[in-house]
C-alpha positions, 0 to 999 in steps of 0.5 A: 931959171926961165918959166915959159908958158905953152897953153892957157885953159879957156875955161879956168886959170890952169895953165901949162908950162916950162921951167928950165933950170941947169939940171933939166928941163921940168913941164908943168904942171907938175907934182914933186915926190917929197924925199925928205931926207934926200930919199923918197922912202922905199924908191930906187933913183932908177924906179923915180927916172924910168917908172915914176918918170919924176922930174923934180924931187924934194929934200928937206933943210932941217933933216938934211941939216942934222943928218947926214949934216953939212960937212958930208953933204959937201965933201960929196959935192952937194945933193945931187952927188950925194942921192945920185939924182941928177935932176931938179931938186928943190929944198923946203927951208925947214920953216914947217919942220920948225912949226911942227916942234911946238914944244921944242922951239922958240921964235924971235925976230932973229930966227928960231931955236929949237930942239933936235927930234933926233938927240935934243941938240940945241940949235938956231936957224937964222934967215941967213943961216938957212940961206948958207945951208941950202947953198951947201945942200945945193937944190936948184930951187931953195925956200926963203925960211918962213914961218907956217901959222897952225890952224886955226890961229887969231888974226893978230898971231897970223898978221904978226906971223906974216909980217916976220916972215916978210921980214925975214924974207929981206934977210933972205934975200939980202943973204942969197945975193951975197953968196954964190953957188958952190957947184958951178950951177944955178940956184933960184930962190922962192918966197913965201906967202902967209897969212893963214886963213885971213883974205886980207892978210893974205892980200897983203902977202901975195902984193908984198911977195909979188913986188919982190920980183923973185923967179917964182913963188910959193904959197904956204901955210894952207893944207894945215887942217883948214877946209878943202873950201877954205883952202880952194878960196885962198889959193884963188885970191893968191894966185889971183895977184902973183905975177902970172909970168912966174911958176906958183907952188902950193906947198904940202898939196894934197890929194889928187883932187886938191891938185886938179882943182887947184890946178884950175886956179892956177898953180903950177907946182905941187908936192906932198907926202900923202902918195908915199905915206899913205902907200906904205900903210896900203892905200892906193890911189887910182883913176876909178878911186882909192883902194885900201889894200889890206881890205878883206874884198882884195883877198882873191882878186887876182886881177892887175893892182891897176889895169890901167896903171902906169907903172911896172908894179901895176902890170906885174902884181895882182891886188890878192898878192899885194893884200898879202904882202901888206897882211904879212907885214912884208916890206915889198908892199910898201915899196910896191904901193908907194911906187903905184902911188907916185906914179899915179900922181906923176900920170895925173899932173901930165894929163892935166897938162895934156888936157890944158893943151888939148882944150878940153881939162875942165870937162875932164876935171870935172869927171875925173875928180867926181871918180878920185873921191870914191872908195873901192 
């Protein structure tokens, strides 16, 4: 994988960017549509290609892990094979899915043992282990397995939290470079930086992962319930330390002003479930704001879901047509809402990096987050 920036903004850190890896080429900044279980729920791979214009998308380890599991993911070659999407994957290592079974699993310094949400199977994810696993997945860019700290936790939880992390990273790593590639074609691996809400543990993090050396580097564990505030102030001191030569990925963000924002400090690479969960229960996300569409005041409009949208959907379906189809529980709604919403999203980091190149984002952010935040 090779990172090369393009343009730096004069007034904030945002910058824009290049990651070539083997299957294409992905300019930052950039949003990942989350496919977890190596879909994105309710989009056709042309509509993520030719619409949404995706250039990079998310699957899950632990999902994929228990289903469809390794052996078919394999046999079909890898992922890329499997969902038929030829482009960038990157694959979370399954170590926020682990944390949200509280009740169901058990940390130790080997690894963690837990429960299958899916038939209650016992099973143990080991650093190495997870690293195997996304060998046979395939994703061109693989997480190291962490461990993601609630909110909130007490100090001494998040620093023991983060010194395992850092020590499963080793082992990670120590793993990854001792295994190949299955599919003939490069992966890069990603570490972590912990340390919850604390500034000086998140000092140490940052250093600790930066001295790694690795191709690129992500932030966690933020976006987990702690203020907007909180989470703008930790994100700044991390990016602050990463090496400024190497992409940054924010983990589980967010809304479209938490990524402008965010942008502004640095970050290069985002992904969250909001644009897809949220569309599929009728909120849209817009240039002008946030439309709830099984709201009453959509009943007869029959104007364009978004006259200034950048899909088909939007040019094609008014917003009464799509209030009706979410009121009669017709699955076109979801499917028509989430394609809006990833669309949108893909439109807004692209701007970003229009802006960056331009000159001008942070006037521009400055006005559009103002109009992000309103409701319709």
């Amino acid at each position: 994988m090779e990172f090369k920036l393009i343009s730096k903004d004069k007034f904030s850190s945002a910058r824009a960017g290049e990651i070539k890896t083997d299957h294409g080429l992905i300019k930052t900044p950039i949003f990942m549509p989350v496919g977890t279980a190596g879909t994105v729920k309710a989009v056709h791979v042309r509509e993520l290609e030719e619409d949404i214009k995706a250039q990079i998308i998310l699957g899950n380890t632990y999902h994929l892990y228990l289903r469809p599991g390794l052996e078919i993911i394999e046999k079909a070659g890898g992922l890329h094979n499997f969902n038929n999407w030829k482009k960038p994957i990157l694959t979370d290592s399954g170590g926020y899915q682990v944390y949200s079974l509280s009740g169901t699993r058990k940390v130790t310094e080997e690894g963690v043992i837990f429960r299958s949400h899916i038939d209650g199977s016992r099973h143990n994810f080991t650093p190495e282990y997870v690293m195997d696993i996304q060998r046979i997945i395939g994703a061109d860019i693989v997480m190291a397995f962490d461990e993601c700290t609630p909110y909130p936790c007490d100090y001494q939880y998040a620093r023991d939290s983060m010194e395992l992390t850092h020590r499963w990273l080793k082992r990670c790593i120590s793993r990854f470079e001792e295994t190949d590639s299955k599919y003939g074609y490069c992966q890069t691996l990603f570490p972590i930086v912990q340390g919850s809400v604390y500034e000086d543990l998140r000092k140490i993090s940052a250093e600790k992962i930066a001295s790694f050396n690795a191709e690129g580097n992500a932030i966690g564990g933020l976006s987990v319930g702690e203020p907007a505030e909180i989470m703008y102030k930790i994100t700044e001191l991390v990016t602050n330390i990463l090496p400024a030569d190497k992409p940054r990925y924010l983990m589980g963000v967010g809304t479209p002003e938490n990524i402008l924002e965010s942008i502004a400090l640095g970050v290069d690479m985002f992904d969250c479930v909001m644009p897809t969960r949220n569309g599929r229960n009728g909120m849209l996300f817009t240039q002008n704001g946030i439309m709830n569409m099984k709201n009453e005041v959509w009943k007869n409009d029959f104007s364009l879901i978004d006259e200034n949208g950048h899909t088909y959907v939007d040019k094609h379906y008014s917003k009464a047509f799509l209030r009706h189809l979410f009121v009669s529980n017709e699955i076109l709604g979801p499917m028509i809402a989430t394609v809006h919403n990833l669309g949108f999203y893909l439109w807004l980091v692209n701007e970003a990096r229009e802006k960056i190149i331009d000159g001008n984002f942070s006037e521009w952010k400055n006005i559009m987050v103002k109009q992000l935040m309103q409701r319709l």
